[in-house]
C-alpha positions as CSV (number, residue, x, y, z in Angstrom):
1,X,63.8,-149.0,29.3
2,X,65.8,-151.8,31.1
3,X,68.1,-153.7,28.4
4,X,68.9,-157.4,29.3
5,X,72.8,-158.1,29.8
6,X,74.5,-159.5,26.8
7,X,76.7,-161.9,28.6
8,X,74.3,-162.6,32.2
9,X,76.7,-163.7,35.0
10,X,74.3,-166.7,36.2
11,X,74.2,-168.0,32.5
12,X,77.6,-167.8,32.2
13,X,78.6,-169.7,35.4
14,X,75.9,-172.2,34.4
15,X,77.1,-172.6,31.2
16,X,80.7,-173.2,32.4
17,X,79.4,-176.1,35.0
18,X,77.8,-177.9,32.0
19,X,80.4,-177.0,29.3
20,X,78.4,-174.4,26.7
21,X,80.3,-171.7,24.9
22,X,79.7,-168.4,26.9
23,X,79.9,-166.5,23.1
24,X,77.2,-168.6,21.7
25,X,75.2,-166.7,24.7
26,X,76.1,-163.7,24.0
27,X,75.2,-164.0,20.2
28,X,71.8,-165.3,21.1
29,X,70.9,-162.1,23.1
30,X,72.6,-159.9,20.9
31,X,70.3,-161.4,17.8
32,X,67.0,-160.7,20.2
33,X,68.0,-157.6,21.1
34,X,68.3,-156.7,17.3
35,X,65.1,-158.1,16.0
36,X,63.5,-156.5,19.3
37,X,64.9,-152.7,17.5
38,X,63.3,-153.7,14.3
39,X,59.9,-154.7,15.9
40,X,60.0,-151.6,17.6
41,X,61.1,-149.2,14.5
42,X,58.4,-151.2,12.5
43,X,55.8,-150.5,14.7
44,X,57.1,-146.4,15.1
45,X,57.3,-146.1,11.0
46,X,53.0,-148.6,10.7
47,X,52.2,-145.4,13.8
48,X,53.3,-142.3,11.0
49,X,52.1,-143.8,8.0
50,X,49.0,-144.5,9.8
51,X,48.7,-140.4,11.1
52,X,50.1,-139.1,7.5
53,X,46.9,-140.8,5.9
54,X,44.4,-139.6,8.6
55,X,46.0,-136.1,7.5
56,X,45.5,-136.7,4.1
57,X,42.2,-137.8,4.4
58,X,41.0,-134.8,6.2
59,X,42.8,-132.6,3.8
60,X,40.9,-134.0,1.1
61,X,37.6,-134.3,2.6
62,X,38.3,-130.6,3.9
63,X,38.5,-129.7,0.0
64,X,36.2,-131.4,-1.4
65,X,33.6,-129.9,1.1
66,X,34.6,-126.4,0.3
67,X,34.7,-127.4,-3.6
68,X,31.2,-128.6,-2.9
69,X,30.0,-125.2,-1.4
70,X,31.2,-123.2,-3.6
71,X,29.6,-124.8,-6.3
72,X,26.0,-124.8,-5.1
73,X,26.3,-120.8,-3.6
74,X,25.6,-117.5,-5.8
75,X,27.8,-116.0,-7.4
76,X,28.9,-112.6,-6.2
77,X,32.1,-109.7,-6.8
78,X,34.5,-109.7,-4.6
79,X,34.4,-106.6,-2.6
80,X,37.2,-104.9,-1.1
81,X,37.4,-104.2,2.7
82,X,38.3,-100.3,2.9
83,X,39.0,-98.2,5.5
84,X,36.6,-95.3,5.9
85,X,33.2,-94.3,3.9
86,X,33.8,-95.2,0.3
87,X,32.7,-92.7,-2.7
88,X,29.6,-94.6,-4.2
89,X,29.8,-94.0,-7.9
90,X,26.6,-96.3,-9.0
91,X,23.4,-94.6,-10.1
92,X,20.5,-96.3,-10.7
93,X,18.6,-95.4,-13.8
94,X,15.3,-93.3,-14.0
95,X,12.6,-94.5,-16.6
96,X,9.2,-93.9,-17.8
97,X,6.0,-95.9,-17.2
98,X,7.3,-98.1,-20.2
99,X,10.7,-98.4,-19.5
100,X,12.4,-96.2,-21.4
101,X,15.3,-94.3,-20.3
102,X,14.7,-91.0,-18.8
103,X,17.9,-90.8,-16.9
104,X,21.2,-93.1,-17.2
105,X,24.7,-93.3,-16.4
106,X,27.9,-92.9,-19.1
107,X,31.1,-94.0,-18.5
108,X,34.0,-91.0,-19.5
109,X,37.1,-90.2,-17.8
110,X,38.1,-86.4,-16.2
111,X,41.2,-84.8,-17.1
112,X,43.5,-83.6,-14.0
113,X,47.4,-82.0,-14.1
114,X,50.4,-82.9,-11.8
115,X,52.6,-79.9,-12.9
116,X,56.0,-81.5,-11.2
117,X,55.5,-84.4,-13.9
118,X,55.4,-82.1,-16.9
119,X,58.2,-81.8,-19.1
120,X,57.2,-79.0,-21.5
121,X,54.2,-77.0,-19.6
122,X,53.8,-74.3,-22.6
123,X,53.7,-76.8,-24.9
124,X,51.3,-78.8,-22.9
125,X,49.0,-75.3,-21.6
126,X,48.8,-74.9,-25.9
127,X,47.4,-77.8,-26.3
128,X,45.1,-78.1,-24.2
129,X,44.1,-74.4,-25.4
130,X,43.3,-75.9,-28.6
131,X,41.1,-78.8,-27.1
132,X,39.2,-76.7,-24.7
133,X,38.9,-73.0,-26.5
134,X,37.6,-71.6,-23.0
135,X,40.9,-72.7,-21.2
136,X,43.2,-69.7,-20.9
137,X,47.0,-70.8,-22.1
138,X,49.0,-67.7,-19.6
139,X,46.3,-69.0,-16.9
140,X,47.4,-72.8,-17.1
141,X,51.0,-71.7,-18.0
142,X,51.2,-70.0,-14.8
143,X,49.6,-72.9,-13.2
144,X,51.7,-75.2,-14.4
145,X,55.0,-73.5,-13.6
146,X,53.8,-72.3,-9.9
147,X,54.2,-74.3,-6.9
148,X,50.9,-76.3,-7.0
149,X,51.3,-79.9,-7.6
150,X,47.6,-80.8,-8.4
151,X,44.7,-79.4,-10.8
152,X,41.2,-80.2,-12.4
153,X,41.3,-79.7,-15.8
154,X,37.9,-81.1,-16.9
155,X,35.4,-82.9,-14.7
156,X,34.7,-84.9,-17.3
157,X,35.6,-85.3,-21.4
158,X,34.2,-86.8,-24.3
159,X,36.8,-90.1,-26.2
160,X,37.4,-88.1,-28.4
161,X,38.7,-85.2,-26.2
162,X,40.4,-88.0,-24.3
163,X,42.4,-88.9,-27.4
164,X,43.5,-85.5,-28.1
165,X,45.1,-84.8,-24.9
166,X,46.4,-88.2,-25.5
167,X,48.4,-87.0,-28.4
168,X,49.7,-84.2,-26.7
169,X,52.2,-86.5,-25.2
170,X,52.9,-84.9,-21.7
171,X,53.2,-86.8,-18.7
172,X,51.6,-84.6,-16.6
173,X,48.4,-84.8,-18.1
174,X,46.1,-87.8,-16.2
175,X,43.0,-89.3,-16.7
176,X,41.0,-90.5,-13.8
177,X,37.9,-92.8,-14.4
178,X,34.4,-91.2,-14.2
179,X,31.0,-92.1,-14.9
180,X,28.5,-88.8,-15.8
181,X,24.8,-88.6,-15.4
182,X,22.8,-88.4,-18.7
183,X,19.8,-87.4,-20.1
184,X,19.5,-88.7,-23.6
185,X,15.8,-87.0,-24.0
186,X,17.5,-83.7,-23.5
187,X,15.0,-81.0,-22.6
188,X,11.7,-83.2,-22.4
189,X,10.7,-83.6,-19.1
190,X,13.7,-81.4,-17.6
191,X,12.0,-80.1,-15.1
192,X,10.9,-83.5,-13.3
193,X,14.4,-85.0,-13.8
194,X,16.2,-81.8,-12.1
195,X,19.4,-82.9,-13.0
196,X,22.4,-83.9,-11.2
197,X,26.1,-83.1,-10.1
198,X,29.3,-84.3,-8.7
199,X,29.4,-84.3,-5.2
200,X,32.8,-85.8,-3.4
201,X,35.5,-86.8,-6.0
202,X,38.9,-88.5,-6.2
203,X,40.6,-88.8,-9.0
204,X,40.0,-92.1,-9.8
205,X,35.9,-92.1,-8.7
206,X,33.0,-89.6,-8.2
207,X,29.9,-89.4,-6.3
208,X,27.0,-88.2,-8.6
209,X,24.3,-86.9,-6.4
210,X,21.2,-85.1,-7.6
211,X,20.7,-81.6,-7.5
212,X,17.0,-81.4,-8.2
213,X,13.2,-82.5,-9.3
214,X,13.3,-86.5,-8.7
215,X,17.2,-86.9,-8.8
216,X,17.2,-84.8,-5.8
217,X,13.8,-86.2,-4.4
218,X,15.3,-89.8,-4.3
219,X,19.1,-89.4,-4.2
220,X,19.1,-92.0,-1.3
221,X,17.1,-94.5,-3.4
222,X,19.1,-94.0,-6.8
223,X,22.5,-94.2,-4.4
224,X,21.8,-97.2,-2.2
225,X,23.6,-100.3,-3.4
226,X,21.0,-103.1,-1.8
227,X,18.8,-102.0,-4.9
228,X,21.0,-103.9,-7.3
229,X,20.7,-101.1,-10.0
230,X,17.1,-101.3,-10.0
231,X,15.8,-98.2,-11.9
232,X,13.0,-95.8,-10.7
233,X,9.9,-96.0,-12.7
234,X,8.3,-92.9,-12.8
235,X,4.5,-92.3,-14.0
236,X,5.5,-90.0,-16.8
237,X,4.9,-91.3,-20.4
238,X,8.0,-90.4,-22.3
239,X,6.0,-90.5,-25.8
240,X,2.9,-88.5,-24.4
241,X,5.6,-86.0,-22.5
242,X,7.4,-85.2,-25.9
243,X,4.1,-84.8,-27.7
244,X,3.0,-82.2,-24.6
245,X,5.7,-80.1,-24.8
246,X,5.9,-79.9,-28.5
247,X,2.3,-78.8,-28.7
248,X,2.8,-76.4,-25.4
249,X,5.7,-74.9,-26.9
250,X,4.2,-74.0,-30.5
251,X,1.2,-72.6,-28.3
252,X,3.0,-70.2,-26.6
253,X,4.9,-68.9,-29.2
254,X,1.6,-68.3,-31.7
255,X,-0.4,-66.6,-28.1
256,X,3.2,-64.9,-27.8
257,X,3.2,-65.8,-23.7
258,X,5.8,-65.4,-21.4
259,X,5.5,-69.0,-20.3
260,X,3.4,-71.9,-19.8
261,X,3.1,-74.7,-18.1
262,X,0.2,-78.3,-18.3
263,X,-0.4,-80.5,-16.4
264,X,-1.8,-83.9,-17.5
265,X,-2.9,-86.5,-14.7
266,X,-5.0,-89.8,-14.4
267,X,-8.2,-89.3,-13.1
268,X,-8.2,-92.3,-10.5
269,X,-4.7,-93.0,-9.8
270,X,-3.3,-89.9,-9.3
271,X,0.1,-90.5,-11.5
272,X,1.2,-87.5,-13.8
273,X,1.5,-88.8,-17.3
274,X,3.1,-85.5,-18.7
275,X,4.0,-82.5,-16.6
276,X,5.3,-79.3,-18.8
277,X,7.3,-76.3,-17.8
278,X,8.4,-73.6,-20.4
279,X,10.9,-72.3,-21.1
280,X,13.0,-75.4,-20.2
281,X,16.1,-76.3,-20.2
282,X,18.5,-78.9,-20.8
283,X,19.5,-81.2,-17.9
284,X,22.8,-82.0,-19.6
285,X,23.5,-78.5,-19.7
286,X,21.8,-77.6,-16.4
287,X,21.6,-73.6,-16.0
288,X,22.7,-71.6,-13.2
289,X,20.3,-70.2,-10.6
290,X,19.4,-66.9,-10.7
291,X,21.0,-65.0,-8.1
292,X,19.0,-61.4,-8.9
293,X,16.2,-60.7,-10.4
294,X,12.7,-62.7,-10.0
295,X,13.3,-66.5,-10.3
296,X,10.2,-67.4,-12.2
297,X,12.1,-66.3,-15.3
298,X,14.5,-68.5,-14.8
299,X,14.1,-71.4,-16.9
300,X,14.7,-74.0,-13.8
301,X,11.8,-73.0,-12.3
302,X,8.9,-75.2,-12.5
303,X,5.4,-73.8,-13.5
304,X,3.8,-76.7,-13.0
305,X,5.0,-76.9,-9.5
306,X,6.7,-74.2,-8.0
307,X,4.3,-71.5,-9.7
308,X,1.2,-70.2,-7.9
309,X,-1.4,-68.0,-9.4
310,X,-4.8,-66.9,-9.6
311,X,-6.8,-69.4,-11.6
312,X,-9.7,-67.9,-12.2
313,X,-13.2,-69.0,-13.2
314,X,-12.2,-73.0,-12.9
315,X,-12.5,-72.4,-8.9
316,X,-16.2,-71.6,-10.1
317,X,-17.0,-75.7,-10.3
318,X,-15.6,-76.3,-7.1
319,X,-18.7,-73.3,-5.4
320,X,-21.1,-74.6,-7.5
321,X,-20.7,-78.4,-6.6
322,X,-20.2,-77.8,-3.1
323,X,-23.5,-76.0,-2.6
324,X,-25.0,-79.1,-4.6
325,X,-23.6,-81.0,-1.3
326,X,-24.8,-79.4,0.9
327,X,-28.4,-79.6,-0.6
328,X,-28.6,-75.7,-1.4
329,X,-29.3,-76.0,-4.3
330,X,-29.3,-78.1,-7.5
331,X,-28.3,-78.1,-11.0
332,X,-31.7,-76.2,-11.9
333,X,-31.7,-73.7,-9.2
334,X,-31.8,-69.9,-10.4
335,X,-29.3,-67.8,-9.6
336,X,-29.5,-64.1,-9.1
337,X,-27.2,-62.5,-11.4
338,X,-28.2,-58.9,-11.4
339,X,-25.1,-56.9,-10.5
340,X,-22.6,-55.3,-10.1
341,X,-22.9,-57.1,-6.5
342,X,-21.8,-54.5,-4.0
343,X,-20.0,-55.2,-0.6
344,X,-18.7,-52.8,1.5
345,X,-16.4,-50.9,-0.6
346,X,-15.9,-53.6,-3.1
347,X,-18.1,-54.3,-6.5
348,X,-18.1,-57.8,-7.9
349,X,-18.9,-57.9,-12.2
350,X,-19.9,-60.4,-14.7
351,X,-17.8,-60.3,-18.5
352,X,-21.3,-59.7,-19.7
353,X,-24.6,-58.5,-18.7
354,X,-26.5,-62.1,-18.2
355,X,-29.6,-60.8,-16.7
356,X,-31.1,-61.1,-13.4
357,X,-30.7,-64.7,-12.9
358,X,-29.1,-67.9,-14.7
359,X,-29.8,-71.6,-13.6
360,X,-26.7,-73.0,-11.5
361,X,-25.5,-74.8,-14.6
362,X,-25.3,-72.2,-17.1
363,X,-24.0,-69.8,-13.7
364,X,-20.3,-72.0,-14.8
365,X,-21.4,-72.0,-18.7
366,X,-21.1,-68.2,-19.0
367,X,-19.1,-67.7,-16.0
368,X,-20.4,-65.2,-13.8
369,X,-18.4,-64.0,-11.3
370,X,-21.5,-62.6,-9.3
371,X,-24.2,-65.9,-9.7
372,X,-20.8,-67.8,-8.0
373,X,-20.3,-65.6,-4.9
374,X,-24.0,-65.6,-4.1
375,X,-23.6,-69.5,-4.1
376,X,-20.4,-68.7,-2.1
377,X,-22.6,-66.4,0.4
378,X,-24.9,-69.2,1.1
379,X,-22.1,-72.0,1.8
380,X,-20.1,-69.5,4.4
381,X,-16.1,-69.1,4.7
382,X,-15.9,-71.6,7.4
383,X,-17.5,-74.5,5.3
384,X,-15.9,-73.0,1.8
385,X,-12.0,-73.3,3.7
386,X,-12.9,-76.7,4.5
387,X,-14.0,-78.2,1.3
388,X,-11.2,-76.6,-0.3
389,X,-8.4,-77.9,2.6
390,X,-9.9,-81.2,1.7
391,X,-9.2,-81.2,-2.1
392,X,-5.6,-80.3,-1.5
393,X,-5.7,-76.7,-2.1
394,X,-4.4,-75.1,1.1
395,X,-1.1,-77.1,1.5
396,X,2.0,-77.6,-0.4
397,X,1.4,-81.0,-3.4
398,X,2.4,-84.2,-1.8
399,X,4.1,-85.1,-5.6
400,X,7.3,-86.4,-5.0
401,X,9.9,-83.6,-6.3
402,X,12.6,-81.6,-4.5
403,X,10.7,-77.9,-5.4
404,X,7.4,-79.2,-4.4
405,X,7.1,-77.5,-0.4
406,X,8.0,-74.3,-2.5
407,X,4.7,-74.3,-4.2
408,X,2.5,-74.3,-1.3
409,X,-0.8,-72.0,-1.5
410,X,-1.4,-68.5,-1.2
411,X,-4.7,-67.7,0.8
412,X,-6.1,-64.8,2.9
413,X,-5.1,-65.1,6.8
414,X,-8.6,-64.0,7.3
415,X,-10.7,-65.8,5.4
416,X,-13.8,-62.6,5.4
417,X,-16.8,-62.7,3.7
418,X,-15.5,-60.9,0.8
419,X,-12.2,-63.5,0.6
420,X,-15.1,-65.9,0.8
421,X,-16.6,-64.5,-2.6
422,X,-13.7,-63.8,-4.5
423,X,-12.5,-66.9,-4.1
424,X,-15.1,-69.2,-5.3
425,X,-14.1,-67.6,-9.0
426,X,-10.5,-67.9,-8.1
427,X,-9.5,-64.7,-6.5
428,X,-7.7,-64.2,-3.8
429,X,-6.2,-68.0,-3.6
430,X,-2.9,-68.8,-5.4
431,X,-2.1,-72.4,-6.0
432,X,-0.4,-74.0,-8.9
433,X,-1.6,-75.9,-11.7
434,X,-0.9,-79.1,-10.3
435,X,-3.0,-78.2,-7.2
436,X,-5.9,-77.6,-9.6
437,X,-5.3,-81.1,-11.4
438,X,-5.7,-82.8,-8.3
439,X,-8.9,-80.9,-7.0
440,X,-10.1,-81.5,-10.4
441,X,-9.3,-85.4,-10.9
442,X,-11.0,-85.3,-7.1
443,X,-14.1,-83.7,-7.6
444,X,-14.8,-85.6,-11.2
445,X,-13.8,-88.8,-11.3
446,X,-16.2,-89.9,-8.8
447,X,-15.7,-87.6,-5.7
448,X,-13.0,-89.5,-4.2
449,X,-9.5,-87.3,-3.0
450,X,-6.8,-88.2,-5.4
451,X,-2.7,-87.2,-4.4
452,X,-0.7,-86.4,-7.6
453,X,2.4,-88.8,-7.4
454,X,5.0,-89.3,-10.2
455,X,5.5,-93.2,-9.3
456,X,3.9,-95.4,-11.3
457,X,1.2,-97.2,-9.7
458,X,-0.6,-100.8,-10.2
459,X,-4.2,-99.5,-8.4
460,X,-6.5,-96.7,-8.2
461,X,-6.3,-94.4,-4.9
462,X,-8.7,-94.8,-2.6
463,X,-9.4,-91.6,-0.7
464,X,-11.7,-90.2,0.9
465,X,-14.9,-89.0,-0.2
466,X,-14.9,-85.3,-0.8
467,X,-18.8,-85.2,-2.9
468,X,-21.3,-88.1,-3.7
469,X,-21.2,-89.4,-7.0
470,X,-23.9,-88.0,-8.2
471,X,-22.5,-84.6,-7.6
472,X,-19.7,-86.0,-9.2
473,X,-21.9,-86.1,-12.6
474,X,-23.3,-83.7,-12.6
475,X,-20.6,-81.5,-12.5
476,X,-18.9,-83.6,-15.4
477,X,-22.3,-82.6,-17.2
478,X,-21.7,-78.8,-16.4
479,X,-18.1,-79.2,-17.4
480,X,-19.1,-80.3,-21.0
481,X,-22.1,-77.9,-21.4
482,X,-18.7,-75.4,-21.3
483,X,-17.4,-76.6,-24.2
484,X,-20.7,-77.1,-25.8
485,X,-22.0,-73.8,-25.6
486,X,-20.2,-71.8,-23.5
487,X,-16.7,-70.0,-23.0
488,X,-15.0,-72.9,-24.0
489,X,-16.6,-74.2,-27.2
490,X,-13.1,-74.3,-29.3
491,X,-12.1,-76.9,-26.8
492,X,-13.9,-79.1,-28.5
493,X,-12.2,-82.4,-30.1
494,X,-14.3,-84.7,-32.7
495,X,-14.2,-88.7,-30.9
496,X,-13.9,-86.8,-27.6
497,X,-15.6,-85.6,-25.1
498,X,-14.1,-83.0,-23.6
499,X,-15.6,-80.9,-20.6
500,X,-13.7,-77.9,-18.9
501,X,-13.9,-74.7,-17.4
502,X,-11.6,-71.4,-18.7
503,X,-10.3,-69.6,-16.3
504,X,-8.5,-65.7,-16.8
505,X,-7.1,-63.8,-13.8
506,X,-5.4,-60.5,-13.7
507,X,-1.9,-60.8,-13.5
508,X,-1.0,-59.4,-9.9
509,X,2.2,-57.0,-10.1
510,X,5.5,-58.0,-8.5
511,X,5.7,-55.4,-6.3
512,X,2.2,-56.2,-4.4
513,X,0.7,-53.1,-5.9
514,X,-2.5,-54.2,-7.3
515,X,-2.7,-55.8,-10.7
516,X,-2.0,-55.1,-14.6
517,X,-4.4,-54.1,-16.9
518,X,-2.9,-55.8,-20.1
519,X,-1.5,-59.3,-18.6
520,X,-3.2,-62.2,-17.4
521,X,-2.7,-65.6,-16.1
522,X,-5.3,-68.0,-18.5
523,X,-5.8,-71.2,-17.4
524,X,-8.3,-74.4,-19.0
525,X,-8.6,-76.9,-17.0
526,X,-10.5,-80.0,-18.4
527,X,-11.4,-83.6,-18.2
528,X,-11.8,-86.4,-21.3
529,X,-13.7,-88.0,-21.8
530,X,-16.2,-86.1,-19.9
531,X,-19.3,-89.2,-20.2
532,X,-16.1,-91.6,-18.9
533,X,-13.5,-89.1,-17.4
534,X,-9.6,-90.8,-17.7
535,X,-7.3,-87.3,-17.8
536,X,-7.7,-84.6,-16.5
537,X,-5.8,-81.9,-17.9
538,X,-4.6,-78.4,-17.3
539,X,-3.2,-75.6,-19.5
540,X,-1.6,-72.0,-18.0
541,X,-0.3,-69.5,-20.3
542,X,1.5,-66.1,-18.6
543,X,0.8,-63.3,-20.2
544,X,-0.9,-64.4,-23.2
545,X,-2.2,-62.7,-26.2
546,X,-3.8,-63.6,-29.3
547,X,-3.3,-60.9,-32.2
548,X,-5.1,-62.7,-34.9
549,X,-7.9,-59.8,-34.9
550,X,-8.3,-56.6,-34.8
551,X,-7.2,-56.1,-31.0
552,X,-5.1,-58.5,-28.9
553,X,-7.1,-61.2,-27.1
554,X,-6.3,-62.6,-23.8
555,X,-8.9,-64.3,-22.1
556,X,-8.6,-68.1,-22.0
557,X,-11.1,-68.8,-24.6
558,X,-8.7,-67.5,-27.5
559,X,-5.6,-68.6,-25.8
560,X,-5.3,-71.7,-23.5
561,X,-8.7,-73.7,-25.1
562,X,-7.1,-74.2,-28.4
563,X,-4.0,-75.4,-27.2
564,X,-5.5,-77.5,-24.8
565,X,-7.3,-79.4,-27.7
566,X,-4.7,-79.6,-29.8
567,X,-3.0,-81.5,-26.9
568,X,-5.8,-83.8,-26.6
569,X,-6.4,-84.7,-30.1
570,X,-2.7,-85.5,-30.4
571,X,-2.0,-87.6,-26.9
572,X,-5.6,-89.0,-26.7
573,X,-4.9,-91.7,-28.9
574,X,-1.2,-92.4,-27.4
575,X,-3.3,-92.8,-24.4
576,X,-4.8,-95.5,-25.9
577,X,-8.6,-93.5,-25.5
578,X,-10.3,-94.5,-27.9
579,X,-12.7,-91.8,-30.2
580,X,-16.3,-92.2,-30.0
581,X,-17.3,-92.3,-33.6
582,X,-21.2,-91.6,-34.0
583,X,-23.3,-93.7,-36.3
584,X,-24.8,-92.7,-39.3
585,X,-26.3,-95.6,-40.5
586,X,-25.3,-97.3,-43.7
587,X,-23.6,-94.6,-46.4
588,X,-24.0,-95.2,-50.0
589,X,-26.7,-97.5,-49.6
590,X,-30.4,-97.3,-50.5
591,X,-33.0,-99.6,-49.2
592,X,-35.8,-100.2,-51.4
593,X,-38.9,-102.5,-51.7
594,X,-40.6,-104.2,-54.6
């Protein structure tokens, strides 16, 4: 910046010529050169306010955008950024086909010691003593006086528990936050929930993971956050289930078996409405495993599932309606029955003496063992392994439980023509009971293949076809003429049609040597109503016997039939099946004419 001269030479020289006062020049310059500083400090102070506002402005609009976004987004929880994989303590809940809680989670705290912190330890190892009677006081003494600095006490304690270690006052007792798997049903439906356990833990969160049955089956599902909580809805009908087992259990007490197990399933779906195991246990309480001994007396192990046996004469259906198939005969056709049928070294008996022949129909009404492997003879092994692979019955259950690849079926490596014959009447192949509820709701409600599943679904399966329809009937029709007349006539319920086959197979021995001559696996396997089949369902007893009479009583007729109706008469109507009530015309009323 060039600044003019106060006093300039030339205008004071000229100013002297003409006589001016030099000073007044001097003031004039130095008055513009002041109001030229105030322009200029004017116009620096106009240049800041004008910036300061343009700040302002954005500032505010900055906000009020933000302000604006956050009022039209979702609301959400903060979540914390952490370091590493965090211990997921959210389980989603498990319910019936209704909604009701099967399985849910509890908040409760655990109990853990930091001995450094205690003042008194004895005082505090007594106390805890008297909380928790199976604590030892010299064991937690010794632990709180040694060199460790950390201890579990409980994994996990009820308020009130929490209240009395409270009052024991020592600062070395902590409570870390927990939340515990529960099963407020307690033993009903054990065996499908499974249970649960703690799986990494910290003492201020654990990671429940299941152990088990569908806890185990979808740990990932009930764990994963992105469902929100959403529960798992299970096929099983909570009301129905209780109902089951209360009539299964009273069962096998009164036929004094060792255990039992049903199965009941929708006929076109597939879903398991009620699925039975005894003895059970309490998932709350979860047992130990067995670590000696056979495991099918342990009460964890499922029946239903995990158990195969011989089931008898309710193969004898699945002979019987394949030959009708195959066009080799029909529900007419005579039968030879004349026996014993001798091959080789092996001889094949009937119960009874039925004669020398019996149509194909009343071959399943009185069960003979020797009119169904001379069906068997004429379908061939080849084409009997086939039809029976294609009902479900020579691989493990698709049903979605932890213990289901453990049930997979028992069959002959050479499938001879002898295997072939004893095992269209159920000898010779060991499958479980809910392999037989599926080959069943297959063959009857139509002939279409039907998957057990334990997920509630909104359609009816559509497999494929395993028999024509009219098959299909027909064998519904045998089916009833067994309850009718036949080995299973105390199966029958008033308002329901029930059809079904018994089935009662020698117990094999543990050892593989043979079979017993006093125990028995009986087994009922039926549908209802048989004229409009919705259920099928299946009833095992282990070692039954019925001592009512004079000597005991083991075959299925005595033992699983009645419980089996029982069953039905009490969840048919839960069902929502309603009884066929026959007309009888007016009552009380007497038509006359004048």
């Amino acid at each position: 910046m060039i600044r003019t001269p106060l006093r300039p030479l030339a205008r004071i020289l000229k100013a002297r010529e003409t006589g001016e006062n030099p000073d007044a020049i001097e003031a004039e310059n130095l008055a513009r050169r002041h109001e030229e500083m105030r322009d200029k400090s004017r116009h620096r102070a106009e240049g800041r306010l004008l910036v300061l506002g343009g700040v302002f402005f954005a500032s505010f609009l900055t906000i009020g955008a933000q302000m604006g976004a956050l009022a039209s987004s979702v609301p959400e929880e903060p979540r914390a950024r952490t370091v590493g994989n965090p211990i997921i303590g959210q389980r989603s809940d498990i319910v019936d086909r209704n909604g009701r809680i099967l399985a849910t989670n509890l908040q409760t705290h655990s109990l853990y010691a930091q001995p450094p912190q205690m003042v008194d330890p004895l005082r505090a190892a007594e106390g805890l003593a008297a909380i928790f009677p199976e604590l030892d006081v010299e064991e937690l003494y010794k632990d709180f006086t040694g060199s460790r600095k950390f201890l579990w006490i409980r994994r996990q304690i009820s308020p009130e528990q929490m209240q009395a270690v409270h009052d024991i006052g020592s600062p070395g007792l902590l409570f870390g936050p927990r939340e515990m798997r529960l099963y407020p049903n307690g033993p009903i439906a054990a065996h499908v929930m499974g249970g649960a356990s703690y799986g990494r833990e910290g003492v201020s969160s654990a990671e429940v993971i299941g152990v088990a049955g569908v806890e185990r089956r979808f740990d990932d599902y009930l764990r994963d956050p992105a469902n929100e909580g959403a529960p798992l809805e299970l096929s099983l009908d909570l009301t129905v289930q209780a109902a089951a087992e209360e009539v299964l259990d009273g069962g096998m007490r009164i036929m004094n078996a060792k255990g039992a197990a049903s199965v009941l399933m929708d006929i076109h779906t597939g879903e398991v409405i009620s699925m039975v195991s005894l003895p059970d246990f309490d998932p709350n309480k979860r047992p130990q495993v067995l670590t000696t001994g056979d495991q099918s007396d342990s009460p964890l192990f499922n029946r239903s599932v995990q158990g195969v046996y011989e089931l008898g004469s309710t193969f004898k259906i699945f002979a019987i309606a394949q030959a009708m198939e195959l066009g080799l005969i029909n529900a007419n056709t005579m039968i030879e029955t004349k026996g014993p049928l001798t091959w080789g070294r092996h001889r094949i008996r009937d119960f009874h003496n039925y004669g020398p022949e019996l149509s194909a129909t009343d071959v399943i009404v009185k069960s003979s063992n020797i009119g169904t492997a001379r069906v068997a003879n004429m379908i061939g092994g080849a084409r009997q392994k086939e039809f029976l692979g294609a009902l479900g019955f020579l691989e493990a259950t698709p049903v979605e439980m932890q213990e289901a690849p453990s049930g997979a079926p028992l069959f002959p490596s050479n499938w001879s023509e002898i295997s072939t014959m004893t095992i269209s009447y159920g000898h010779g192949l060991s499958t479980s009971p809910l392999h037989l509820a599926a080959g069943y709701a297959s063959l009857l409600n139509g002939g279409t293949k039907v998957e057990p599943t334990l997920l509630k679904q909104d359609r009816n399966q559509a497999g494929p076809r395993v028999v024509s329809e009219s098959v299909s009937r027909t064998a519904r029709e045998m089916l009833r003429q067994v309850v009718v007349r036949g080995t299973a006539s105390f199966g029958e319920v008033p308002g329901y049609e029930v059809g079904g086959k018994t089935g009662t197979a020698d117990k094999p021995k543990e050892n593989g040597g043979g079979y017993y001559d006093d125990k028995v696996i009986a087994t009922f396997a039926s549908v209802f109503p048989a004229n409009d089949p919705q259920y099928v369902l299946i009833v095992t007893l282990d070692e039954p016997s019925e001592t009512s009479g004079d000597k005991p009583r083991r075959t299925a007729g005595w033992t699983a039939v009645p419980i089996a109706a029982e069953m039905i008469r009490r969840v048919a109507p839960l069902l929502g099946v309603r009884p066929q009530i026959e007309n009888l015309g007016p009552v009380g009323v007497t038509l006359t004419s004048n």
